[in-house]
C-alpha positions as CSV (number, residue, x, y, z in Angstrom):
1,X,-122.8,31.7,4.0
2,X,-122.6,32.3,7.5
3,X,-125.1,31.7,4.7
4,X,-126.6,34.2,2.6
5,X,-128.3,31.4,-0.2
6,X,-128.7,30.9,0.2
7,X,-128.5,33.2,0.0
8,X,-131.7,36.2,-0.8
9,X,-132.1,39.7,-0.5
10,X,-132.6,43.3,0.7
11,X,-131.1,46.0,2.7
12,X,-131.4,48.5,4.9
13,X,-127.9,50.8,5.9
14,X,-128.1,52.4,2.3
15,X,-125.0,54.3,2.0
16,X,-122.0,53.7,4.1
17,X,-119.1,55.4,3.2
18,X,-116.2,53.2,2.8
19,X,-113.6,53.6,5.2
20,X,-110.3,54.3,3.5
21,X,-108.0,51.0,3.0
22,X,-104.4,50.7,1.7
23,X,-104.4,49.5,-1.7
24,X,-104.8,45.3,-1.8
25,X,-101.6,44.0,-2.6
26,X,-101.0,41.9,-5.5
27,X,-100.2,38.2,-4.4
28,X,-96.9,37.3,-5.8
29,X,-97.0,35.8,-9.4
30,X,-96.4,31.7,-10.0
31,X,-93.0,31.8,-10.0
32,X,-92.5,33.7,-7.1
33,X,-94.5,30.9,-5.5
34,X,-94.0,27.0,-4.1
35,X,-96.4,24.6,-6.1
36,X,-99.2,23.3,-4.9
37,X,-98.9,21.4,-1.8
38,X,-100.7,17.9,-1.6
39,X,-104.0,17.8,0.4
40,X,-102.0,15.9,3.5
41,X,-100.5,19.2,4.8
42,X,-101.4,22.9,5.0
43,X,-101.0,24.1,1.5
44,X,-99.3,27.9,1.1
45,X,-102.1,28.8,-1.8
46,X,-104.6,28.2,0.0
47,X,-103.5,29.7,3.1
48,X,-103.1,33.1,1.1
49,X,-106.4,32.9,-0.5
50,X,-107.8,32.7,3.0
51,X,-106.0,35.7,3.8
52,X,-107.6,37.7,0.8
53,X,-110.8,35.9,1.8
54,X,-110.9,37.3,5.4
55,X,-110.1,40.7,3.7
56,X,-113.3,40.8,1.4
57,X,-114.8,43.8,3.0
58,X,-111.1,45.6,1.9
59,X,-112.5,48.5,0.0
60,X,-116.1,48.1,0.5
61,X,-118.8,51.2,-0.3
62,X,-122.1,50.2,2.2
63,X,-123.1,46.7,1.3
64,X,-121.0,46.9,-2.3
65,X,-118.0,45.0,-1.9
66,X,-114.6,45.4,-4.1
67,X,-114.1,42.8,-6.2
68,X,-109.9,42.7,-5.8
69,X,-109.5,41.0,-2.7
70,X,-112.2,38.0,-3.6
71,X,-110.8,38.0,-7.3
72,X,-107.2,37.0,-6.1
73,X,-108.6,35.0,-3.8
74,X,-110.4,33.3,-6.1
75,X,-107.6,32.6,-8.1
76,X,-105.4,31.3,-5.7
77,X,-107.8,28.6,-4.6
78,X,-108.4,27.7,-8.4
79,X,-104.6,27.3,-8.3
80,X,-104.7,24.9,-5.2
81,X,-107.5,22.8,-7.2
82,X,-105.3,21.9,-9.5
83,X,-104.2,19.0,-7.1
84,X,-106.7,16.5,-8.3
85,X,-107.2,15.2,-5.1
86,X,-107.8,18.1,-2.8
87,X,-111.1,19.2,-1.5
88,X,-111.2,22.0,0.6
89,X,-109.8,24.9,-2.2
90,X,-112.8,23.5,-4.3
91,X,-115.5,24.3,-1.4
92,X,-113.9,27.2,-0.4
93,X,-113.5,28.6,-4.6
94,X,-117.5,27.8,-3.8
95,X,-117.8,30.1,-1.2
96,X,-115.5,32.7,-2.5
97,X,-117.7,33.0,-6.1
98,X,-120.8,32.8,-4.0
99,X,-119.4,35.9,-2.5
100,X,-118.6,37.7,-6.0
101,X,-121.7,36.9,-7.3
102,X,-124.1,37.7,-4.9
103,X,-121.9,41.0,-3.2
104,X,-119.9,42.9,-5.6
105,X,-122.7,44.1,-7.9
106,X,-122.3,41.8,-11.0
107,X,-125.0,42.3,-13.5
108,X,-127.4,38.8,-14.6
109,X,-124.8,37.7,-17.5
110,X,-121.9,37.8,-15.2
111,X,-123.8,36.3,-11.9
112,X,-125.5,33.3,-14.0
113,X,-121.5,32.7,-14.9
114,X,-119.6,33.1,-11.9
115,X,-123.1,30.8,-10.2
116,X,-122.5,27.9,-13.0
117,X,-118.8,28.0,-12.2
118,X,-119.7,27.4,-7.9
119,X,-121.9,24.5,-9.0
120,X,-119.5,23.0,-11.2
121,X,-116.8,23.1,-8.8
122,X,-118.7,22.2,-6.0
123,X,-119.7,18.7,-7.9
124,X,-116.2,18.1,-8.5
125,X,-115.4,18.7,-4.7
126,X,-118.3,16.1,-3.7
127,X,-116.6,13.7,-6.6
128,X,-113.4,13.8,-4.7
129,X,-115.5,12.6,-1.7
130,X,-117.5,10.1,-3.5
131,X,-114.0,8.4,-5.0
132,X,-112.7,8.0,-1.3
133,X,-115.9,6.6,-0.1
134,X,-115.8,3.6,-3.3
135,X,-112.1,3.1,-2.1
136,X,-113.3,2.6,1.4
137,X,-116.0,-0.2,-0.2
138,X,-119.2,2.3,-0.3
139,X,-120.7,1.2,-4.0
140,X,-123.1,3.6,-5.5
141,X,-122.6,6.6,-3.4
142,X,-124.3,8.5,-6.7
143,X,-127.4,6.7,-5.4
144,X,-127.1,6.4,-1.8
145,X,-129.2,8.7,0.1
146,X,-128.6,12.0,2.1
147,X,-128.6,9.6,5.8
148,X,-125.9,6.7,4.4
149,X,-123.7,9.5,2.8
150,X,-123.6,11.3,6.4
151,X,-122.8,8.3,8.1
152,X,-119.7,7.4,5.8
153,X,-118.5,11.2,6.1
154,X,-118.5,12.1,9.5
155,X,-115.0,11.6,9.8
156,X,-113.7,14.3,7.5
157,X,-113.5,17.8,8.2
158,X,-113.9,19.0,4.4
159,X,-117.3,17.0,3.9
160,X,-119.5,19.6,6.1
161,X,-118.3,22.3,3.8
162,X,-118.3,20.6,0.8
163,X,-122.1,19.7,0.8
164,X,-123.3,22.9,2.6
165,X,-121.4,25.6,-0.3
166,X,-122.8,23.4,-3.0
167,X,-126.6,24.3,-1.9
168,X,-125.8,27.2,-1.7
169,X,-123.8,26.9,-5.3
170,X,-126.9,25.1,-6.6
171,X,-129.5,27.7,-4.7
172,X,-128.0,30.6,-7.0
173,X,-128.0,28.9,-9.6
174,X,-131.4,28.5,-9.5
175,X,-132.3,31.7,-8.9
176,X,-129.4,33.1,-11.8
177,X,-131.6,31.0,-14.4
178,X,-134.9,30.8,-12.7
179,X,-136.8,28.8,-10.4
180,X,-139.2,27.4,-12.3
181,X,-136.8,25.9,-14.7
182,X,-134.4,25.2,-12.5
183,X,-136.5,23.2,-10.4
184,X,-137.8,21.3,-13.5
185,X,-133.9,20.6,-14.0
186,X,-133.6,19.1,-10.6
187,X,-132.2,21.6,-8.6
188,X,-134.6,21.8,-5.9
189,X,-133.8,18.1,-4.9
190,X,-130.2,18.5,-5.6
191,X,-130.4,21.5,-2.7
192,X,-132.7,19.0,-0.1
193,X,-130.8,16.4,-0.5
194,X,-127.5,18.4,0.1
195,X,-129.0,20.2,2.7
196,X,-130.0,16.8,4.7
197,X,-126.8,15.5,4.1
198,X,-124.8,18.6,6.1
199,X,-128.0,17.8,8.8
200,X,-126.5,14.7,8.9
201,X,-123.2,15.1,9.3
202,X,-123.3,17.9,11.4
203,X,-126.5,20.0,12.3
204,X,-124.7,23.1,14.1
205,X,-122.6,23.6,10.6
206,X,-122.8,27.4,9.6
207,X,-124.5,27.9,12.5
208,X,-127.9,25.6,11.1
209,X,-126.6,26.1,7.8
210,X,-128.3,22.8,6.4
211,X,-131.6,23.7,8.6
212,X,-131.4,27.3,7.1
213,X,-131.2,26.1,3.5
214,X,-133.4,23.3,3.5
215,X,-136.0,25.8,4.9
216,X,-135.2,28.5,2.5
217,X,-135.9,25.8,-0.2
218,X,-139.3,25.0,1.6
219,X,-140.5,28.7,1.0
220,X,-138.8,29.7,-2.0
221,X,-139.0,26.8,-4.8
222,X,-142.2,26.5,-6.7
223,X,-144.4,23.4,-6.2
224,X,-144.4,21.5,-9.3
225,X,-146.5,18.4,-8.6
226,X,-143.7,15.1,-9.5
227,X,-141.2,17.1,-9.3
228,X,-141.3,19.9,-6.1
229,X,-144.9,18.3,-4.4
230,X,-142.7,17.8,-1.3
231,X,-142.4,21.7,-0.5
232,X,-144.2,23.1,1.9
233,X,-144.9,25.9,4.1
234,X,-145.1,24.0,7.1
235,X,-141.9,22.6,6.7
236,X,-140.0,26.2,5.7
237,X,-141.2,27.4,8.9
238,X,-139.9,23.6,11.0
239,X,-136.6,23.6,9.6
240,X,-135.8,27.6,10.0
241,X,-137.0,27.2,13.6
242,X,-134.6,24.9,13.8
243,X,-131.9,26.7,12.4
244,X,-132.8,29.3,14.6
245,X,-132.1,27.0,17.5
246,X,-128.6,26.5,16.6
247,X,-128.5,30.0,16.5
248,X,-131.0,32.9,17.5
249,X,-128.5,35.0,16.2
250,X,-127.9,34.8,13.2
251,X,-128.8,37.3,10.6
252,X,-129.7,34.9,7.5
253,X,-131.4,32.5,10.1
254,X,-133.7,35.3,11.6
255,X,-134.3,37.3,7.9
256,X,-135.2,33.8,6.1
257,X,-137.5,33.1,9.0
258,X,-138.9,36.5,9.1
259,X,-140.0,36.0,5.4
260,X,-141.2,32.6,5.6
261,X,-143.8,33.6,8.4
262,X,-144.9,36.7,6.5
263,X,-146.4,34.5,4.3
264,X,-148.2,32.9,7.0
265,X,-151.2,34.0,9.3
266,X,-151.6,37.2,11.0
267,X,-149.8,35.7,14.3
268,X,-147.2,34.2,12.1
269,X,-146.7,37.7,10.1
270,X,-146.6,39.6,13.4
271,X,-143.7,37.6,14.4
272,X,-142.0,38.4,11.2
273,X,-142.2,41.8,11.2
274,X,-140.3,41.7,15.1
275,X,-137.7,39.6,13.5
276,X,-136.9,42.4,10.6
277,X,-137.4,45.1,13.6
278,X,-134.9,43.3,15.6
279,X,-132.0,42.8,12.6
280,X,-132.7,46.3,12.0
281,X,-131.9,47.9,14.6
282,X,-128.7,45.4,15.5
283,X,-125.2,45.6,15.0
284,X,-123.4,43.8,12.2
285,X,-121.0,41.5,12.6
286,X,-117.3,43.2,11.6
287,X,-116.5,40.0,10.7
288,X,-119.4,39.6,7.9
289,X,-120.2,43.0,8.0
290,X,-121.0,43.3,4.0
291,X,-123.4,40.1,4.0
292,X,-125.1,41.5,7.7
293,X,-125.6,45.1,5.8
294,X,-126.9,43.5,3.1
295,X,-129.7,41.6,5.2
296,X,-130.4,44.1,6.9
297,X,-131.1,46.2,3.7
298,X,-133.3,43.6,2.7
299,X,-135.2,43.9,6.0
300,X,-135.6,47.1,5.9
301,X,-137.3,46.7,2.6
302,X,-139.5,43.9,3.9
303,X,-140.5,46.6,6.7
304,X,-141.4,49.0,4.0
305,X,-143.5,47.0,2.0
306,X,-145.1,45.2,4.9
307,X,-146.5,48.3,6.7
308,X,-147.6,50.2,3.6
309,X,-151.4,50.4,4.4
310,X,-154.0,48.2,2.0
């Protein structure tokens, strides 16, 4: 989720052949299972789903990806979050529907679903967080501000996660039902102010994941003056420079870039079209290999459409 909100996008590989991969097996069926562990140690659901989660690719044809591994994992972290108390199976049931809904080829019905699901879950996750920080004598933490709830956080582990996957949640949400009304809904200050708050706690998370997402929002929600009159080209292209120096690297952080500046000057859009070159020509990650095809799909379509002569 790395970040794909944030995920976007485009492609270029068209047409990779899937290698061949045993058949997924099923995980074993409740009964054949401990119950839920409590959040205080590592909890057996949740170290299975991470398993099927790591395995996501399983099965995959070019930037398509199977829906069987991410579907059982989904299911075992929804088991796990069933402990009422226990974060990190609610943002990582984020991340895993993100996956489903942005790389297995659902049609609208079925993303707008599987996208109102991530956000629900990821406001319960930030709930959970919210309850401990009352208990620990923070009032109001519905109105405190991205800056305060980053200070009271930086001591747990699940917080960075927890705020990051629920831009993203929120992100294709918006998209799912539009950004125009989405953004009259609130959205696009649910996203910045989530976004700030993973700057906060910690800036190097998903490798400028809260840079990479608050700059995606800069260049990608309409302005709506009262409502969105804070977005701003400028700032897309300061906070994915910023991303970019938490890492270069990184696919999303160079392809959101790379479109932000195309909207920019002739300088600015000559940089851009280097920075789709570049993720071109590279080599995926095998480690997010489907979400790094994908991009690079997407820049190759950028490259196509930006070349075509006037």
């Amino acid at each position: 989720m790395r970040f794909r909100l944030v995920s976007g996008g485009a492609v270029l590989l068209a047409s990779f052949a899937a290698a061949q991969q045993p058949p997924v097996p099923q995980p074993p069926g409740p009964a054949d299972r401990p119950a839920f562990a409590k959040s205080q140690g590592q909890n057996p659901l949740v170290t299975e789903a991470d398993q099927l989660y790591a395995r996501r690719q399983d099965g995959r044809v070019g930037s398509r990806a199977s829906t069987g591994p991410i579907s059982q994992a989904i299911a075992l972290y929804e088991r796990a979050s069933e402990d009422p108390d226990f974060v990190e199976p609610r943002w990582k049931l984020t991340r895993a529907l993100y996956f489903k809904g942005v790389y297995t080829g659902q049609d609208e019905d079925s993303r707008k679903a599987i996208f109102e699901k991530a956000r629900r879950v990821s406001e319960g996750a930030i709930h959970i967080l919210g309850t401990a920080l009352e208990k620990r004598g923070l009032k109001g933490w519905v109105e405190a501000g991205p800056q305060a709830l980053a200070g009271n956080l930086k001591d747990r582990s699940d917080a960075a996660p927890t705020y990051f996957w629920a831009a993203v949640a929120w992100g294709e949400w918006a998209l799912a039902r539009g950004k125009l009304e989405a953004a009259k809904m609130g959205a696009a200050e649910k996203i910045r102010d989530d976004s700030l708050t993973v700057i906060g706690i910690d800036p190097e998370f998903e490798e400028g994941g809260g840079y990479r997402v608050l700059g995606r929002l800069n260049d990608q929600a309409p302005w709506i003056p009262f409502v969105t009159g804070w977005v701003s080209h400028a700032d897309a292209i300061k906070y994915l420079r910023l991303a970019m120096q938490v890492n270069a690297h990184n696919f999303v952080n160079r392809h959101f870039l790379a479109e932000a500046l195309h909207r920019g000057d002739t300088k600015e859009q000559a940089e851009a079209v280097a920075l789709e070159e570049g993720l071109v020509a590279d080599a995926p990650s095998p480690q997010h290999l489907v979400e790094e095809l994908k991009i690079q799909e997407e820049a190759q379509k950028n490259l196509s459409a930006w070349k075509k002569p006037s």
